[in-house]
C-alpha positions as CSV (number, residue, x, y, z in Angstrom):
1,X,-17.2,10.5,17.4
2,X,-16.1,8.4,20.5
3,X,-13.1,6.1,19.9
4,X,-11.8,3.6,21.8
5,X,-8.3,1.5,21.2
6,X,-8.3,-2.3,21.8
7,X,-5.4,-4.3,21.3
8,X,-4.9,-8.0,20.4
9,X,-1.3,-9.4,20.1
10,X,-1.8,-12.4,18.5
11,X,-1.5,-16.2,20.5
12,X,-0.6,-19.5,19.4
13,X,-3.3,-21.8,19.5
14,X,-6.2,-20.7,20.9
15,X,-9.1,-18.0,20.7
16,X,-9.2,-14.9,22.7
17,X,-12.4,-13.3,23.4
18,X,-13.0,-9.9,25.0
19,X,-16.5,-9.9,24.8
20,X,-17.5,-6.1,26.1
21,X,-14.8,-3.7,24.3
22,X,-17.7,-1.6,22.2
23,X,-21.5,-1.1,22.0
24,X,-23.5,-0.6,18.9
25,X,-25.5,2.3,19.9
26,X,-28.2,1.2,17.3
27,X,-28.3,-2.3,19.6
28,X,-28.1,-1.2,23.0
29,X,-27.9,-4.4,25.0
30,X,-25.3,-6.1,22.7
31,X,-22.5,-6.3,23.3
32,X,-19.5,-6.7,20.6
33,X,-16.7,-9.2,20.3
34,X,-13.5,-9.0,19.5
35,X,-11.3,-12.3,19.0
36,X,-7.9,-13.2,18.0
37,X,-7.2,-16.7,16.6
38,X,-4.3,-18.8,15.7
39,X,-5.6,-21.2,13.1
40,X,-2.5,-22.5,11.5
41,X,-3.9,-22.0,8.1
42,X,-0.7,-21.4,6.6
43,X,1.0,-23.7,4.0
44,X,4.8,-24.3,3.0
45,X,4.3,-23.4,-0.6
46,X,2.9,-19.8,-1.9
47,X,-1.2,-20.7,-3.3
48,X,-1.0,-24.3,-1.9
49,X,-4.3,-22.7,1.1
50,X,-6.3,-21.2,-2.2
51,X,-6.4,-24.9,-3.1
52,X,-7.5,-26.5,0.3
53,X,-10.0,-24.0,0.6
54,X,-11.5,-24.5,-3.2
55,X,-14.5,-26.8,-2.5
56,X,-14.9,-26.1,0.9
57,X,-14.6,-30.0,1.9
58,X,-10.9,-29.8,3.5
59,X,-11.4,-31.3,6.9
60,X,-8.6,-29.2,9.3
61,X,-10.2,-25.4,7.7
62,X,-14.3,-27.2,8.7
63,X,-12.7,-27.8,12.2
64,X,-11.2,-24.2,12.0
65,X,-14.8,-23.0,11.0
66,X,-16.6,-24.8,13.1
67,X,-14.8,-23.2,16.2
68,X,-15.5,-19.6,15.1
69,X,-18.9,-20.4,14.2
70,X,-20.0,-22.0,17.6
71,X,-17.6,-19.2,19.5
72,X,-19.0,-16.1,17.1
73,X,-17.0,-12.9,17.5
74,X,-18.0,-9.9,15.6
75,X,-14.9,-9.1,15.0
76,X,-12.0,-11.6,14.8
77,X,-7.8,-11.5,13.6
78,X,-7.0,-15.0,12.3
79,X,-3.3,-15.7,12.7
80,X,-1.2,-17.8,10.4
81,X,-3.5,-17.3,7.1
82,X,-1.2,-16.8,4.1
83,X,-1.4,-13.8,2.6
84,X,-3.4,-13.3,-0.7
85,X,-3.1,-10.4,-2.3
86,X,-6.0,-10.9,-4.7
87,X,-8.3,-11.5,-1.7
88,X,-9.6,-14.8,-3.1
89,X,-8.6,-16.4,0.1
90,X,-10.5,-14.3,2.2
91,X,-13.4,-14.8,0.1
92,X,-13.5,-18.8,-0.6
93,X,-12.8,-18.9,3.8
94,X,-16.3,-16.9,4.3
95,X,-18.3,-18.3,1.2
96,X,-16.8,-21.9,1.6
97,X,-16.8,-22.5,5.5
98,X,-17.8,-20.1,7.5
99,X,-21.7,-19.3,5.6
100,X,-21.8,-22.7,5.4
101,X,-22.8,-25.2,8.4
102,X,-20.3,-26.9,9.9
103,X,-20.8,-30.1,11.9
104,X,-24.7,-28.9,12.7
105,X,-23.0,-25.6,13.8
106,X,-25.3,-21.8,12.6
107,X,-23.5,-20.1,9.5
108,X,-21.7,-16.4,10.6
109,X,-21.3,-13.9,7.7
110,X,-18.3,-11.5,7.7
111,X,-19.4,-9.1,5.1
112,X,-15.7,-6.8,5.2
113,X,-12.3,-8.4,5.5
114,X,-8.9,-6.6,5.8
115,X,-5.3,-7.9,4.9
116,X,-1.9,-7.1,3.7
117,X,1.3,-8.3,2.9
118,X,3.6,-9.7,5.8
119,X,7.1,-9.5,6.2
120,X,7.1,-13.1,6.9
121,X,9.2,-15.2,3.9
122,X,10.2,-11.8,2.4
123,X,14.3,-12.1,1.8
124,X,16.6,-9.6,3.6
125,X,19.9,-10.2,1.8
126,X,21.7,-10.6,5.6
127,X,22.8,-13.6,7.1
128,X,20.5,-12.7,10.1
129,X,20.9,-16.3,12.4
130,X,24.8,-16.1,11.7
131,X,24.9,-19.8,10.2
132,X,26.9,-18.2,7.5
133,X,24.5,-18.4,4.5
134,X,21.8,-16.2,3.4
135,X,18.3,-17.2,1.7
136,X,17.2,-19.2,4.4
137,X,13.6,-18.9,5.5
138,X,15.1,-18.0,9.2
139,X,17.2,-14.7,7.2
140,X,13.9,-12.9,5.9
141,X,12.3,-10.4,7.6
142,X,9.6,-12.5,9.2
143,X,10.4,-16.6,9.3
144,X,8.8,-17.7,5.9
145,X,9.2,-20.2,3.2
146,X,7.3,-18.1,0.9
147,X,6.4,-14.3,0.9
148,X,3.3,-14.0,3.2
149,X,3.3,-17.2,5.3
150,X,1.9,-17.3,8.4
151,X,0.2,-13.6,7.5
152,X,-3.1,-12.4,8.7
153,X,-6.2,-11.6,8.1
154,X,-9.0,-9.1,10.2
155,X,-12.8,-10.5,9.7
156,X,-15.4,-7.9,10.7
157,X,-19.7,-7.9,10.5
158,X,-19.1,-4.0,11.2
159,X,-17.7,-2.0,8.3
160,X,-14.0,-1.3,8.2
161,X,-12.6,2.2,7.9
162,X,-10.3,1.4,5.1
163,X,-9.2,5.0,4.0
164,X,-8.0,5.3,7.9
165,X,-6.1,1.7,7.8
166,X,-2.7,2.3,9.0
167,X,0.0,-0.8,8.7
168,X,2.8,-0.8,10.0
169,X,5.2,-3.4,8.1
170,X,8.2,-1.6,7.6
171,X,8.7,0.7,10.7
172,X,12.5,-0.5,11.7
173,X,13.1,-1.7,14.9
174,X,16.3,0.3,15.5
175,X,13.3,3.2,15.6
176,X,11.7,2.2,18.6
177,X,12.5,3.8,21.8
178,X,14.9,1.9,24.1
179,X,14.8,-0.8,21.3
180,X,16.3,-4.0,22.9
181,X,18.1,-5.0,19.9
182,X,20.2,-8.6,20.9
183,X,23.8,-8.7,21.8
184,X,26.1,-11.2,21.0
185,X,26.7,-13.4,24.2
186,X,30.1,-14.5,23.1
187,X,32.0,-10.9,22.0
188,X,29.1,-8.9,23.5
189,X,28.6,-6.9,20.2
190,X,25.1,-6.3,18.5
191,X,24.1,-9.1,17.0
192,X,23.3,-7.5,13.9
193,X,25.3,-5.3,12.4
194,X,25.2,-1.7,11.4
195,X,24.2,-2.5,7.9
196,X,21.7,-5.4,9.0
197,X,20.4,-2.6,11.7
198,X,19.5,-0.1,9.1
199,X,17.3,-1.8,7.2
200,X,16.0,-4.8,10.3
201,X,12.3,-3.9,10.4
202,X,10.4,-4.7,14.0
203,X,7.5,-6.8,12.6
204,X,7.9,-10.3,11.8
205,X,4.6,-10.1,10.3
206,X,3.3,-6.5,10.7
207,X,1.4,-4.1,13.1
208,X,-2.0,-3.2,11.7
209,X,-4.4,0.1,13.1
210,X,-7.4,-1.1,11.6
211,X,-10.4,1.3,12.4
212,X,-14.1,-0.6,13.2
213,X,-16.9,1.3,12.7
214,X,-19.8,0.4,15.4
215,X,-22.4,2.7,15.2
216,X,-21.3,6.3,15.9
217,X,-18.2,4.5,17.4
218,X,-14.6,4.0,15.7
219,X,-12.8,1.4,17.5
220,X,-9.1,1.2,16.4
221,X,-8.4,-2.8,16.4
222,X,-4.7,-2.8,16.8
223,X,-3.5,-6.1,15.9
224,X,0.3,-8.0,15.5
225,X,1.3,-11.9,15.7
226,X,4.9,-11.6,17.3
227,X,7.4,-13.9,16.8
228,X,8.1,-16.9,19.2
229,X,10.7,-16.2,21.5
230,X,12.0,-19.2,21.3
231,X,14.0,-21.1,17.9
232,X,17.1,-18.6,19.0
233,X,20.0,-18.8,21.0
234,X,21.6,-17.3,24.0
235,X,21.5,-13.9,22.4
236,X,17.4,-14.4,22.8
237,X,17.3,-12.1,19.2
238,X,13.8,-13.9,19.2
239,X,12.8,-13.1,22.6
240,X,13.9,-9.5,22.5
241,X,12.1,-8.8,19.3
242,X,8.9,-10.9,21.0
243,X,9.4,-8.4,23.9
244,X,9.3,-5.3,21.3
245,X,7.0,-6.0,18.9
246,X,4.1,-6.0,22.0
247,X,5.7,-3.2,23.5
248,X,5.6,-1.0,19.8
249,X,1.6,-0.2,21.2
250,X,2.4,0.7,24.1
251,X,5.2,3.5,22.9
């Protein structure tokens, strides 16, 4: 069975095609695409986007479906969707907005849908931005109000592999190779400590493997959303974990 690897680190505000990653033997002259989309469809309190998608009438998530219906990607990672872990808002998104018209705009169907929890809004029990509390969203794993903001979600026409899903949520960033773990600026000492090390995990949302099948194809769809690196301060803890989280793939 051929394979192929393609890789989509998320972006902020805007959809990333790469329109010619795969073929579907069964449809020789099409070609299949793969997009990656930040759609800010995250909210600040945990069930507050099953609501807004109920009814399908909540203008910002029509103006989200309306771009992915008139750019139609086979295959697409939305960005900043809180996490569900019943599924429900995975399904009300497709049966809501996206198979139904929006603003004249054709229906697209996504019959298989893949997502899982984030480390975004989950607490770590360290003071990790060294203001001298803990509990804050900025001291959780992944910055979140709530377990699972700003998560993601894969949306696939092609069947998903799910027995051969690999997520990588809690692989620990002191694991990674030449891991450019910050240094404070003004003692130049880690910024975290050894305690804070051992249990810091890379993602600030997670690193998924998730296998598309395409005809006699498997093509791995390795997706993340790194943080910002920015919100930080000299000691760049942001910009260094930005820097790794891209750079996990690669390794």
């Amino acid at each position: 069975m051929n394979q192929q690897r393609l890789l989509i680190a998320g972006l902020w505000s805007l959809m990333l095609v790469s329109p010619l990653v795969a073929q579907d033997l069964t449809k020789p002259d099409k070609a299949i695409r793969f997009a990656t989309f930040n759609a800010s469809l995250y909210r600040d309190a945990a069930g507050k986007l099953l609501k807004d998608l109920d009814g399908g009438k909540h203008p910002g998530i029509r103006k989200v479906a309306e771009i992915i219906q008139r750019v139609r990607p086979d295959v697409l990672l939305l960005n900043e969707f809180d996490y569900d872990s019943t599924g429900e808002a995975a399904r009300l998104l497709r049966a809501n907005y996206l198979q139904q018209s929006q603003n004249g705009q054709e229906p697209i169907r996504y019959d298989y849908a893949f997502s899982a929890e984030s480390n975004t809004g989950i607490a770590s029990g360290f003071d990790l931005n060294h203001d001298g509390k803990t509990g804050s969203p900025d001291d959780a794993f992944g910055f979140g109000k709530h377990p699972g903001q700003y998560g993601m979600l894969v949306l696939s026409k092609y069947p998903i592999d799910s027995t051969a899903i690999r997520t990588f949520q809690k692989f620990l960033w002191k694991d990674l190779p030449g891991a450019l773990l910050p240094v404070d600026p003004k003692n130049s000492q880690p910024w975290y400590d050894e305690t804070t090390t051992a249990a810091f995990r890379l993602s600030s949302k997670s690193h998924w493997d998730v296998p598309i099948k395409i005809g006699d194809q498997t093509v791995h769809f390795l997706v993340c959303h790194p943080t910002p690196p920015v919100f930080d301060g000299a000691e760049d803890r942001n910009g260094a974990r930005n820097h790794d989280e891209i750079r996990f793939w690669a390794e």
